[in-house]
KOLKOL-570759 format. One line per 5 residues: their letters; for each residue x, z, y of C-alpha. Coordinates in steps of 0.02 Angstrom, whole numbers, padded with zeros to 5 digits, always signed. Example, Ala and Ser with C-alpha at 12.3 -4.5 7.8 and 13.67 -1.06 7.14 Angstrom:
BEGIN
as = +00615,+00390,-00225  +00684,+00357,-00053
END
This chain:
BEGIN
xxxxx = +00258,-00559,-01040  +00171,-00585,-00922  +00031,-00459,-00880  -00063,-00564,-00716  -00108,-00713,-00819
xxxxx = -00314,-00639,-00840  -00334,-00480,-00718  -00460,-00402,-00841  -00327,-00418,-00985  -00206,-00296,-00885
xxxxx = -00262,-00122,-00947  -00271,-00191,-01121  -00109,-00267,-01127  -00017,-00115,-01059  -00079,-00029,-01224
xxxxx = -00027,-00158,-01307  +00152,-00174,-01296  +00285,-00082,-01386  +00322,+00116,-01380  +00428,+00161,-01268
xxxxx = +00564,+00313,-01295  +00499,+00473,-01204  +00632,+00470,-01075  +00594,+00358,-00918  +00740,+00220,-00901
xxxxx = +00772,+00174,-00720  +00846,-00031,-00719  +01033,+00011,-00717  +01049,-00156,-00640  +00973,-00084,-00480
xxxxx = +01057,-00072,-00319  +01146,+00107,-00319  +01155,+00192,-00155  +01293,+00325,-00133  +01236,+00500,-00072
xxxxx = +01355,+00555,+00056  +01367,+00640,+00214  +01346,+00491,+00294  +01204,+00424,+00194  +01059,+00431,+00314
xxxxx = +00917,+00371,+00189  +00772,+00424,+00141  +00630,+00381,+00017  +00458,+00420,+00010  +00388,+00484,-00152
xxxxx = +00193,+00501,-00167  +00031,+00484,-00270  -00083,+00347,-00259  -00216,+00405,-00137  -00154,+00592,-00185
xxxxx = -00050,+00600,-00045  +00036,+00709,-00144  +00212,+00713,-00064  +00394,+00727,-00134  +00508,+00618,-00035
xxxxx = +00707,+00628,-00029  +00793,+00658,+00137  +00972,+00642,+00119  +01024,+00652,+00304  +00946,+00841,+00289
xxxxx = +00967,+00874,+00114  +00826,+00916,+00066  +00650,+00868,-00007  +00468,+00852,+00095  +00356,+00898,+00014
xxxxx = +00141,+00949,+00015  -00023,+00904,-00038  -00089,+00808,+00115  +00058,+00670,+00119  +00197,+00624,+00216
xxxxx = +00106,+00690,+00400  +00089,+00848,+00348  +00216,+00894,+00222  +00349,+01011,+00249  +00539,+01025,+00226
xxxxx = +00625,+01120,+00079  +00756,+01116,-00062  +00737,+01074,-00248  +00882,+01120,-00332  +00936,+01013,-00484
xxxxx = +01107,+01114,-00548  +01215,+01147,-00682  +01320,+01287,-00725  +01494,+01220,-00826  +01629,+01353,-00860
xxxxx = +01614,+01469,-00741  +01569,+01340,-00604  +01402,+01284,-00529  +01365,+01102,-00469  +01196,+01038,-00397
xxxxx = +01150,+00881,-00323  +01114,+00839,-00119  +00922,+00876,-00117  +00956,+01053,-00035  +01074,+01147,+00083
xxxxx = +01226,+01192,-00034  +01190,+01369,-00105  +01330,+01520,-00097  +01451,+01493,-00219  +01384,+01299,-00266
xxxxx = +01489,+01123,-00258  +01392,+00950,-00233  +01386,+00854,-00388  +01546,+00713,-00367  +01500,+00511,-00366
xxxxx = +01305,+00554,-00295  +01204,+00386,-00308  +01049,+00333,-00300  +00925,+00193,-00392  +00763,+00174,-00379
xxxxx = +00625,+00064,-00445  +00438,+00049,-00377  +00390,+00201,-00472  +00524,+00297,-00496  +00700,+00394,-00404
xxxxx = +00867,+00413,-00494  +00999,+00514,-00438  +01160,+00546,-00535  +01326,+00641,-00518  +01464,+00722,-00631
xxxxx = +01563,+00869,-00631  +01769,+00859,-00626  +01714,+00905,-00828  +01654,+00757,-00865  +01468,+00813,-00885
xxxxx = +01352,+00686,-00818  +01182,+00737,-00730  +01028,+00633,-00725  +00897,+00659,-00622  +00722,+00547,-00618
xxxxx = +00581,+00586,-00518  +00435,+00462,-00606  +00272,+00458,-00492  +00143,+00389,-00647  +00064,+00214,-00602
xxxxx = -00020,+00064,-00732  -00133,-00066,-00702  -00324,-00029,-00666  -00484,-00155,-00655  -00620,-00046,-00549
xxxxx = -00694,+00139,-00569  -00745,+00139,-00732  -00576,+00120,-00787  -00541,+00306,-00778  -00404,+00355,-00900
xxxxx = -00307,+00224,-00803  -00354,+00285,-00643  -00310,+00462,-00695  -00136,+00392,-00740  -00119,+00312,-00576
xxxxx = -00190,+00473,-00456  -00155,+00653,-00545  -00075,+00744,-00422  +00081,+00772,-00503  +00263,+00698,-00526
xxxxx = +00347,+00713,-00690  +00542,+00764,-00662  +00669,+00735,-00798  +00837,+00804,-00802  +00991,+00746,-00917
xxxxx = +01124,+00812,-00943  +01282,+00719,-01036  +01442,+00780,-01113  +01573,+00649,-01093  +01729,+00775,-01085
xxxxx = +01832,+00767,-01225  +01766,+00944,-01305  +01619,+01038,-01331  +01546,+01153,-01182  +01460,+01320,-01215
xxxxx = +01348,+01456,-01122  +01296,+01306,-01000  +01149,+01335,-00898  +01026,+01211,-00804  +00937,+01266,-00628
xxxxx = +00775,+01183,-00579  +00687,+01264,-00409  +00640,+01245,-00264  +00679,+01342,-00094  +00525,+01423,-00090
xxxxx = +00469,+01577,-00136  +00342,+01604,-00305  +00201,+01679,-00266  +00049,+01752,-00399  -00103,+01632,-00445
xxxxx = -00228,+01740,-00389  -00192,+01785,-00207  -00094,+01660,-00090  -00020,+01829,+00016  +00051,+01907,-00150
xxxxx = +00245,+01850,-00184  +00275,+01851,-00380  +00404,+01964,-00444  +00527,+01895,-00566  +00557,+02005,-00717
xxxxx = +00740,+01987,-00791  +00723,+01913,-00970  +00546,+01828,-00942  +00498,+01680,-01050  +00356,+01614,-00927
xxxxx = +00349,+01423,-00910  +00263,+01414,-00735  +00316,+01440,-00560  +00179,+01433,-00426  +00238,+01413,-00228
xxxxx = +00144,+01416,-00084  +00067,+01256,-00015  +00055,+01272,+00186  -00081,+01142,+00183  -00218,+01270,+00123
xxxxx = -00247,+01435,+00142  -00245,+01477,-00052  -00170,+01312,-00114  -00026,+01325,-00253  +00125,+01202,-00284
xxxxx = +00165,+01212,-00479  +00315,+01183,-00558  +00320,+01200,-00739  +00413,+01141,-00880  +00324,+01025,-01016
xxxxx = +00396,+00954,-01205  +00545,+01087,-01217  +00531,+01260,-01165  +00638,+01332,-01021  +00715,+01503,-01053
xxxxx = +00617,+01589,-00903  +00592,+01576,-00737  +00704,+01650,-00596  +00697,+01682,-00411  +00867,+01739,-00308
xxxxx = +00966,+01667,-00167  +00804,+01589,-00099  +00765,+01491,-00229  +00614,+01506,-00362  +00608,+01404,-00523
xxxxx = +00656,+01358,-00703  +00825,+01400,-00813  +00869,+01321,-00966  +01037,+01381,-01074  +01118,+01259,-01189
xxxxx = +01273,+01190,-01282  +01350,+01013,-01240  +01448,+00950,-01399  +01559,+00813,-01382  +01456,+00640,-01316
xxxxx = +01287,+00761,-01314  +01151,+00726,-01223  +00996,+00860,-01191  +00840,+00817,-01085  +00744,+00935,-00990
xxxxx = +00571,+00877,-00943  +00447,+00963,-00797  +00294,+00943,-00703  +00291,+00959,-00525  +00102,+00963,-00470
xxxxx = -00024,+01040,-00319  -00222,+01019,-00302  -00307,+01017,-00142  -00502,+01052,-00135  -00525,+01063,+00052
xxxxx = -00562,+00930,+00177  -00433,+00776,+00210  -00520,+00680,+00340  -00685,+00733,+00434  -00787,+00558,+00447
xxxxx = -00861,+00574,+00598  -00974,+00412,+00584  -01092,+00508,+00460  -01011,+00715,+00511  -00958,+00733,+00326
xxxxx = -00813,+00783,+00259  -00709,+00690,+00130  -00611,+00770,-00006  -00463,+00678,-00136  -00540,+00589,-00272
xxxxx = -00466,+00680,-00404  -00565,+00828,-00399  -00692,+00739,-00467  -00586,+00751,-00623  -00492,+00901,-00591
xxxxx = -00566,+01063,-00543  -00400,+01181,-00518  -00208,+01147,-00526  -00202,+01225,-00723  -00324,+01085,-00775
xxxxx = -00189,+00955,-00683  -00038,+01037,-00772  -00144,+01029,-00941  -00180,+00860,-00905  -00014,+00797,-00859
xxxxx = +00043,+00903,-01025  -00087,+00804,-01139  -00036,+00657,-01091  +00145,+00645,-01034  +00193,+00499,-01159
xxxxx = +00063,+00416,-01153  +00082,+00413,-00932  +00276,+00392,-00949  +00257,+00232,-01072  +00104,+00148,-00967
xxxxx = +00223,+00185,-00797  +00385,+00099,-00890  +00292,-00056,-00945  +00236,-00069,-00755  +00412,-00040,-00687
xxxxx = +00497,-00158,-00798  +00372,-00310,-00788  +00437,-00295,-00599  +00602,-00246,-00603  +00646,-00350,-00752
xxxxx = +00612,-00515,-00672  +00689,-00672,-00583  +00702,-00585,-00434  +00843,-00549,-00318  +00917,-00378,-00326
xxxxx = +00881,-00355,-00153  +00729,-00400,-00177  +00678,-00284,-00306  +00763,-00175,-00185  +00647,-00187,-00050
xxxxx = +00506,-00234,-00159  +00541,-00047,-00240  +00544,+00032,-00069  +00365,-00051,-00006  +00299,+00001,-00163
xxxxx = +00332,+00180,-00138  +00275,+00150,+00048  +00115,+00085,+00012  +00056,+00225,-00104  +00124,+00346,+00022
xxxxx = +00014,+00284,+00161  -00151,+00289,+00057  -00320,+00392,+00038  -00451,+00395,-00102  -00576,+00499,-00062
xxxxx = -00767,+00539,-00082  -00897,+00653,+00019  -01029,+00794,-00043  -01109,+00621,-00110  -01015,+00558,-00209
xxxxx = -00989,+00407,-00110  -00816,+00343,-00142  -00687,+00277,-00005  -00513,+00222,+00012  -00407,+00230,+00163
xxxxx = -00259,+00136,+00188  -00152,+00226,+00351  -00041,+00121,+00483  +00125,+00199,+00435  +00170,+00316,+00593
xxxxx = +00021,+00238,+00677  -00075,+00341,+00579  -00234,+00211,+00605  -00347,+00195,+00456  -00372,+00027,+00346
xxxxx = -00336,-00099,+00492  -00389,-00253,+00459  -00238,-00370,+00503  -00119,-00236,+00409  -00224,-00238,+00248
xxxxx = -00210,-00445,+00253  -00033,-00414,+00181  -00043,-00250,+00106  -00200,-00257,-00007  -00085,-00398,-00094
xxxxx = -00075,-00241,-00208  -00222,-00245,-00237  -00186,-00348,-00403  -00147,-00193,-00482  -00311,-00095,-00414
xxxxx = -00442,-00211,-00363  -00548,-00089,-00320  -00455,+00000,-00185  -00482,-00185,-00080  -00688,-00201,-00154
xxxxx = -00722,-00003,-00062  -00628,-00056,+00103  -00692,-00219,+00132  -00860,-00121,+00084  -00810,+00013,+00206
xxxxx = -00754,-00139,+00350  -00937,-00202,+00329  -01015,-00026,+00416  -00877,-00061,+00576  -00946,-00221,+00650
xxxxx = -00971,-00240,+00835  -01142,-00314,+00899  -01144,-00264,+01047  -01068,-00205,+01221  -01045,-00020,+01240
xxxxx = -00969,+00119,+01318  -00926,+00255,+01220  -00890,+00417,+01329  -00754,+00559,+01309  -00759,+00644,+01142
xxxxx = -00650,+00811,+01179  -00635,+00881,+01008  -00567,+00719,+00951  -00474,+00709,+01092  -00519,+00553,+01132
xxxxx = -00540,+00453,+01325  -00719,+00344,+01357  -00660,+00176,+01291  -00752,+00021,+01268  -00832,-00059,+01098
xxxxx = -00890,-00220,+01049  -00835,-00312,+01206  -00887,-00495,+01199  -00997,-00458,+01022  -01164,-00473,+01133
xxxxx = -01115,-00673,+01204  -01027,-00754,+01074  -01053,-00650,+00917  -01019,-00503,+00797  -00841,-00468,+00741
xxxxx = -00725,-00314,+00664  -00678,-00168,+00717  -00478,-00184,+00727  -00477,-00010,+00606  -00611,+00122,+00557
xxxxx = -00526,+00268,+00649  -00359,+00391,+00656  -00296,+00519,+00545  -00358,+00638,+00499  -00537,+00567,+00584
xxxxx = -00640,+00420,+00545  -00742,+00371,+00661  -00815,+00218,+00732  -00638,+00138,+00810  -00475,+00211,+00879
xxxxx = -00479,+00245,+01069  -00366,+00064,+01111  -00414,+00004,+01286  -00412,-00176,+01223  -00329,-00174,+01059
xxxxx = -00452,-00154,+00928  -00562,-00328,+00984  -00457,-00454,+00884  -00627,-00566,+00857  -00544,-00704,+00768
xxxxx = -00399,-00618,+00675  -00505,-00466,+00602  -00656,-00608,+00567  -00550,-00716,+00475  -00447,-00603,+00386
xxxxx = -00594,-00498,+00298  -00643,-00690,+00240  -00467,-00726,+00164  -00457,-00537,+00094  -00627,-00570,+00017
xxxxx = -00579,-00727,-00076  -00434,-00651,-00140  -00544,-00502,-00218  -00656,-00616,-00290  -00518,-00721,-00368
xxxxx = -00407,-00547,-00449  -00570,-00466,-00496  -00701,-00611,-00546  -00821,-00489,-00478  -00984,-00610,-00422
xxxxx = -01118,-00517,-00389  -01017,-00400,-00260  -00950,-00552,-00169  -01110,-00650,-00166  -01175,-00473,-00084
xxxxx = -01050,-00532,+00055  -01094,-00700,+00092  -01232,-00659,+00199  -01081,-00555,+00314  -00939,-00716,+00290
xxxxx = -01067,-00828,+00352  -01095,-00718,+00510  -00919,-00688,+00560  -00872,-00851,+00545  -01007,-00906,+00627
xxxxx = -00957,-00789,+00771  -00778,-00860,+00747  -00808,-01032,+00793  -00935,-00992,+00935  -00770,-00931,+01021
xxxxx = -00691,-01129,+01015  -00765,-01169,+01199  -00687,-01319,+01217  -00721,-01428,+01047  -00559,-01452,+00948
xxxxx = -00596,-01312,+00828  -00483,-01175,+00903  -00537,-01005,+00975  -00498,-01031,+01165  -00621,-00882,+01220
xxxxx = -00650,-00691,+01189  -00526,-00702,+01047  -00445,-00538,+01093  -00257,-00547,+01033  -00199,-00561,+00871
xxxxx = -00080,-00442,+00766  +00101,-00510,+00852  +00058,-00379,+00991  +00254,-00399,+01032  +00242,-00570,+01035
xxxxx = +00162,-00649,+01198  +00135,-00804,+01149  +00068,-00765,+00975  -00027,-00606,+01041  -00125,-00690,+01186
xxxxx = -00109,-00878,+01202  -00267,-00953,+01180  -00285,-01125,+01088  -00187,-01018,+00984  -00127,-01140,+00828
xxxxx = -00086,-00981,+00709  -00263,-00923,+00739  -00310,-01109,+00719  -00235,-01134,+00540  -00316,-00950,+00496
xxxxx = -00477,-00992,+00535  -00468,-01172,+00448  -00380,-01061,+00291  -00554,-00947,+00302  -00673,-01111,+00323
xxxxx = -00597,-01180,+00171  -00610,-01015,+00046  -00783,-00992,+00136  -00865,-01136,+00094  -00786,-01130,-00089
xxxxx = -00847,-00966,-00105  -01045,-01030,-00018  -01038,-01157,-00161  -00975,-01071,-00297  -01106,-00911,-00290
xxxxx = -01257,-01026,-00247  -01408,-00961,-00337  -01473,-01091,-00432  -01601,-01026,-00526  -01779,-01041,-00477
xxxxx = -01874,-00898,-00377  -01948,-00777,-00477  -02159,-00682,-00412  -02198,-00500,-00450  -02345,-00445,-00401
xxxxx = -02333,-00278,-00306  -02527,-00220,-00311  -02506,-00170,-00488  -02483,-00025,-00567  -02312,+00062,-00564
xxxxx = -02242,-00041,-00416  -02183,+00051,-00289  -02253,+00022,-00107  -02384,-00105,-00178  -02532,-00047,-00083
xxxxx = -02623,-00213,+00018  -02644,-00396,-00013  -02496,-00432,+00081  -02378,-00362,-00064  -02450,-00495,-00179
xxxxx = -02335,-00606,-00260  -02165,-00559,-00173  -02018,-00675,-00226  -01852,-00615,-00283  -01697,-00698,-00345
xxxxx = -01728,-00838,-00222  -01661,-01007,-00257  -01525,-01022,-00105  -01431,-01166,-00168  -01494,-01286,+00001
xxxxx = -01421,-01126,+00110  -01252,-01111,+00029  -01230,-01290,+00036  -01264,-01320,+00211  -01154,-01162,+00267
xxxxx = -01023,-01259,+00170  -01028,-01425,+00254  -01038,-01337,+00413  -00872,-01234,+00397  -00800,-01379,+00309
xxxxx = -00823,-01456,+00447  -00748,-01344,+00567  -00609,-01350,+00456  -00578,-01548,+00478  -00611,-01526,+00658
xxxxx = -00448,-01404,+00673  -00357,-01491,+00552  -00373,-01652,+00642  -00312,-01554,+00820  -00168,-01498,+00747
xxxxx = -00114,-01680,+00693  -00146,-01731,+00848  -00046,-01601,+00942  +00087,-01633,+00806  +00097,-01813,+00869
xxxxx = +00106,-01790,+01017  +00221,-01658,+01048  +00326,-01704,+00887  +00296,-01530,+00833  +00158,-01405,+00824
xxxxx = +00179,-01274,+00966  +00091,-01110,+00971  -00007,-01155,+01109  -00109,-01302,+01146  -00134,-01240,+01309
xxxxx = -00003,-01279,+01415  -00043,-01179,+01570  +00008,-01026,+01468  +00176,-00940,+01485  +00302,-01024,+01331
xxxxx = +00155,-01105,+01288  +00282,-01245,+01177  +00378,-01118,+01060  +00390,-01159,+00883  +00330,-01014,+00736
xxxxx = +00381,-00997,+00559  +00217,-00902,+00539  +00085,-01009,+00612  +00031,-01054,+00429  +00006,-00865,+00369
xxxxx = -00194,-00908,+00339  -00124,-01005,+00179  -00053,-00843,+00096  -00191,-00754,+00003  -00274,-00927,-00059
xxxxx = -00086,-00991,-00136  -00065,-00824,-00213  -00218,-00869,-00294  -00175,-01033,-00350  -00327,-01112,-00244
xxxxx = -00345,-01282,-00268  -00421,-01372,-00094  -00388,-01532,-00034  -00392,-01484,+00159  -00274,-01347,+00136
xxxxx = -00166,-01434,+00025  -00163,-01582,+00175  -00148,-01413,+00327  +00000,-01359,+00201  +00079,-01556,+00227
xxxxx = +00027,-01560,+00407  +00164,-01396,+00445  +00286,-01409,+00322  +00347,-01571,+00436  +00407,-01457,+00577
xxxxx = +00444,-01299,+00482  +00628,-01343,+00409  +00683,-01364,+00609  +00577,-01219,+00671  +00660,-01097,+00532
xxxxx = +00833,-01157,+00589  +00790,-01103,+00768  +00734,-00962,+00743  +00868,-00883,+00632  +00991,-00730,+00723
xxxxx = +01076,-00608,+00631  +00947,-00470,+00627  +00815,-00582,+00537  +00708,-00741,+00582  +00616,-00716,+00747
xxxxx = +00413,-00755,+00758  +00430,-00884,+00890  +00584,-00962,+00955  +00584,-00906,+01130  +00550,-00722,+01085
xxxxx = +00658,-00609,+00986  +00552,-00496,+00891  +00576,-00500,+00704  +00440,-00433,+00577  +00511,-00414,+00419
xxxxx = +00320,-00408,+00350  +00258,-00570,+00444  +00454,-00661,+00381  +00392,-00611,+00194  +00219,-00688,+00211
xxxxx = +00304,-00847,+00294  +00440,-00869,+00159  +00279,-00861,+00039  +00220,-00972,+00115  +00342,-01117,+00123
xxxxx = +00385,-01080,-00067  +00189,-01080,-00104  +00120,-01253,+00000  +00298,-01343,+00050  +00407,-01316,-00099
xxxxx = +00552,-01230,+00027  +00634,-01059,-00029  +00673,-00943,+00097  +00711,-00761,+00064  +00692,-00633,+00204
xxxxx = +00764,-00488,+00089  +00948,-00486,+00137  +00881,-00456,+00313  +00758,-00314,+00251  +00895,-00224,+00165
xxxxx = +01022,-00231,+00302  +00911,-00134,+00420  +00828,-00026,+00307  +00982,+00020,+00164  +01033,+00166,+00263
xxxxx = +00860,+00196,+00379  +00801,+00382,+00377  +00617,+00309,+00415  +00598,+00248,+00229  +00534,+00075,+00281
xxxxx = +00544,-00007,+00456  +00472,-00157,+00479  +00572,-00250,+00601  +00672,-00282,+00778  +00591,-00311,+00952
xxxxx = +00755,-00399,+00958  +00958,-00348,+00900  +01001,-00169,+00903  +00818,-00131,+00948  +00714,-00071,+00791
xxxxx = +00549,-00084,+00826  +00452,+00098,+00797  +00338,+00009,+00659  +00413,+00137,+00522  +00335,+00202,+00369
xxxxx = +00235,+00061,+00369  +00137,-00015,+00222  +00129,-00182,+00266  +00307,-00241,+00194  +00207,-00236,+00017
xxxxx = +00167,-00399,+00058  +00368,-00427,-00052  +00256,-00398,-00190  +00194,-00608,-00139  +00402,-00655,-00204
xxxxx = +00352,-00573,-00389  +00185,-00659,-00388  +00246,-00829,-00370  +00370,-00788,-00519  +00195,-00746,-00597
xxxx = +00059,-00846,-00580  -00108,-00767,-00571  -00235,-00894,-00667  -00416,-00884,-00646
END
């Protein structure tokens, strides 16, 4: 089925479909990764916008794990073992304990949810371990039992444990901890003493994050036997028989709650705190709620996990589409201040910048699932535009230089802020020398990322709210084309490929061309599409009950104003520009017999050829737009492309330009979605991704400066952008 055919339909249809069993199934057909010694990978596990942590190490053994995500969580065990006549076994997610032998035939699958690891004992008794983090579909903020699902602090563990020796087992007994030490409830100093024969469900550790927060672990559906703490390890037993070709499940909870600050914005001094303690007030009322309504969250995350995994695609794609998945809820914040005022963060992988605009181009692509989190940053983007030339001076307690903001803004026009600030600040920009004035890029791409909103969430009176900021940007965008054939040749900045000279700083710059004719196009669809047709309405303001309606000059205000003239001349004017571009890059195509990167040929490799130059046509043919001049930019580079792909192939991946040998596996996912999209070519950039990344210990890395040189891009969201290869599988229709 498929579940993207109406956006609105999503939530209803997940309801909708059959009952799952209570046990999470991870796609067998998954690629399996053994756990070994030399088995250097590593997956993150989080929370959407939790940032609740619980990520596999292998290279260390161990888990990391804490309430404030992956850049502030800390290292420990969790011990998943079984005791089998006489003999104990346990799995590589901890230092082996005294007396303790690794699990045999470790390996790991994992889907976009969810982490599998298995192993056996020389018995024959299979172990199952699945760490699910909960995720479904949700429209916008009023869809809150579907929000819950996707952001309770909390990962449900199951354990299973098989008997496929050829007799029945007795007197077995199943170890859950972790290598921490309990501690009571009430105090955070007090360590919890265990007594022998206890029946308690709960184990509470310390959570270094706060000064009195908890980590739970508790067990949910079938009572443990007690809880235990010895050998530096505090947790959950269970005893049980095995008969011959027996299976028993053992289901927990593994949950924390953080009520103290996250981020300090330090645009308006307040501090922001998680979401989710707007529904939660303490960690009981997140184990109680993860209790109530663990089939329900386990059935709604299975349908998810399937509708991917169970698709057309490659299984290294689902591979690396998995890994993104979990990469992209790992790097994210949802938030709100004393207010009530709502945000969402998305954070630059080790960069640890917040909601950039040229990274969320690709990543909000996930935004299909949760259109909101893209509606409160491009919200949030609107209060970091630069007017005007400044200097900001030395801020010591955010340790920040003087740096300058909103360089060029004053001559040719207003443009974005390249992010909204650093972990764990926000503030008004990060402290780049240069970096953050990417006019035309950050201009252009809030544009695109707006259409695409508007087209997963049908939501028209927010993006009519917008038009009024579209039509300045843009207009900003092509004040910066100084020499008239449509292309930025002036204060442009540089663009995302900041390893890339030519892309980064060429000006004439034909990718930034064919984005800003992309943005024309959706702009004026969007100017004509939310005109206001209707005629304007009179109040009069001098009479009773109207606010502020003292004096004749209040008298007959209009409201709702007819705008329809407006909207359609923006239109024709950014159509416009559009044909103006268009017809430079024909030009340029004829007379060079290809379309270089550069139509300025006094600049440094000004004639290389790029797979990527058409990335402004992703969002709108995700979308299914239907426009006749992108349709004819889409004809325009598809002639080259076949013979610019083929040079620009190595064995590490498919370089950005031809004379340069960086490789973004990102940017190589957004092209191949491209060509598939607009020029009916299939490329697949997958095999490349899951070379370098099958045994990285950085989760995801997003590419090589050039062979043998990984770039240092890792943990970073943008390779979500695989979720384009599922989307073309699965049409979204408006």
């Amino acid at each position: 089925m498929n579940i993207l055919k109406k956006l609105p339909l999503i939530v209803s249809l997940s309801l909708s479909l059959t009952t799952y069993a209570q046990n999470f199934k991870v796609n067998q057909d998954l690629i399996s990764t053994p756990l070994t010694d030399s088995t250097n990978f590593s997956l993150l596990n989080s929370r959407l916008g939790s940032r609740f942590s619980f990520s596999l190490l292998n290279e260390k053994q161990s888990m990391q794990t804490g309430s404030l995500g992956f850049d502030m969580d800390e290292q420990t065990g969790l011990l998943i073992g079984v005791y089998v006549n006489g003999k104990f076994y346990c799995f590589r997610t901890t230092k082996l304990p005294r007396n303790a032998t690794y699990l045999k035939n470790q390996q790991l699958k994992f889907g976009p949810t969810s982490m599998l690891i298995s192993g056996e004992t020389p018995e024959g008794i299979k172990v199952d371990f699945t760490l699910i983090s909960s995720f479904t579909p949700s429209k916008d903020l009023d869809d809150i039992e579907n929000i819950k699902t996707q952001i309770f602090p909390g990962f449900y563990m199951q354990v299973n444990v098989t008997n496929q020796s050829a007799k029945s087992l007795s007197n077995c007994k199943l170890k859950i901890a972790l290598a921490k030490t309990p501690v009571k409830g009430f105090n955070f100093m007090s360590l919890e003493p265990m007594k022998p024969d206890n029946t308690e469900q709960t184990v509470l550790f310390r959570d270094n994050a706060s000064l009195n927060g908890k980590l739970a672990l508790a067990a949910i559906k079938n009572p443990a036997k007690g809880t235990f703490n010895e050998e530096g390890f505090g947790g959950l037993f269970y005893e049980f028989n095995l008969a011959q070709n027996e299976q028993k499940d053992f289901t927990q909870i593994y949950a924390t709650y953080h009520a103290t600050t996250v981020i300090e914005d330090k645009r308006v001094n307040l501090p922001l705190k998680f979401y989710y303690t707007s529904y939660w007030k303490n960690i009981n009322e997140v184990l109680q709620y993860a209790k109530d309504n663990f089939e329900q969250n386990i059935n709604l995350t299975q349908k998810f996990e399937d509708n991917l995994m169970n698709s057309a695609l490659t299984a290294q794609e689902k591979w690396v589409l998995a890994l993104t998945f979990h990469t992209d809820l790992a790097n994210t914040f949802f938030l709100l201040d004393e207010n009530k005022l709502t945000r969402f963060y998305v954070s630059e992988g080790r960069f640890k910048h917040l909601s950039t605009v040229d990274v969320a181009h690709e990543t909000e692509v996930s935004a299909i699932f949760c259109p909101w989190r893209l509606k409160l940053q491009l919200s949030q983007w609107t209060n970091y535009i630069a007017r005007a030339e400044l200097t900001i001076t030395a801020n010591p307690v955010q340790n920040k230089p003087a740096y300058q903001q909103g360089m060029t803004a004053a001559e040719y026009g207003p443009y974005l802020y390249h992010d909204v600030g650093d972990l764990p600040f926000v503030s008004e920009t990060a402290n780049y020398n240069y970096g953050p004035h990417m006019a035309v890029e950050e201009n252009t791409s809030f544009v695109l990322l707006l259409y695409y909103y508007w087209k997963i969430s049908h939501d028209d009176a927010f993006v009519k709210s917008m038009l009024g900021t579209v039509d300045v940007l843009l207009q900003s965008v092509a004040n910066r084309d100084t020499n008239g054939n449509g292309i930025a040749d002036k204060a442009y900045g540089w663009t995302t490929y900041d390893a890339n000279e030519a892309l980064k700083l060429s000006p004439d710059n034909t990718f930034l061309g064919a984005k800003q004719l992309s943005a024309y196009a959706v702009a004026a669809e969007m100017f004509r599409g939310l005109t206001n047709k209707e005629q304007a309405k009179t109040i009069d303001a001098t009479k009773k009950g109207v606010v502020d309606g003292e004096g004749a000059g209040y008298k007959n205000i209009g409201i709702a104003v007819n705008n329809e003239f407006l909207r359609n001349k923006q239109a024709r004017y950014f159509e416009k520009e559009a044909n103006l571009i268009l017809a430079t890059l024909k030009k340029a195509q004829k007379k060079y017999g290809f379309i270089p990167v550069s139509l300025d040929e006094s600049f440094p490799k000004w004639n290389q050829r790029s797979v990527v130059i058409g990335e402004g046509l992703f969002l709108p043919g995700l979308v299914g737009v239907k426009s006749p001049i992108l349709n004819e930019l889409a004809t325009v580079l598809k002639k080259d492309y076949i013979q610019t792909y083929e040079e620009s192939i190595t064995d590490y991946g498919i370089k950005l330009t031809t004379q340069e040998g960086t490789t973004w596996f990102s940017k190589t996912i957004v092209a191949d979605i491209v060509a598939q999209q607009w020029y009916g070519i299939k490329h697949s950039s997958a095999p490349y991704i899951y070379k370098w990344n099958k045994n990285s210990p950085y989760a995801y890395n997003d590419g090589l400066l050039k062979k043998d040189d990984v770039w240092i891009g890792y943990w970073y969201p943008r390779g979500i952008s695989m979720l384009g290869y599922w989307i073309l599988q699965n049409p979204i229709k408006n």
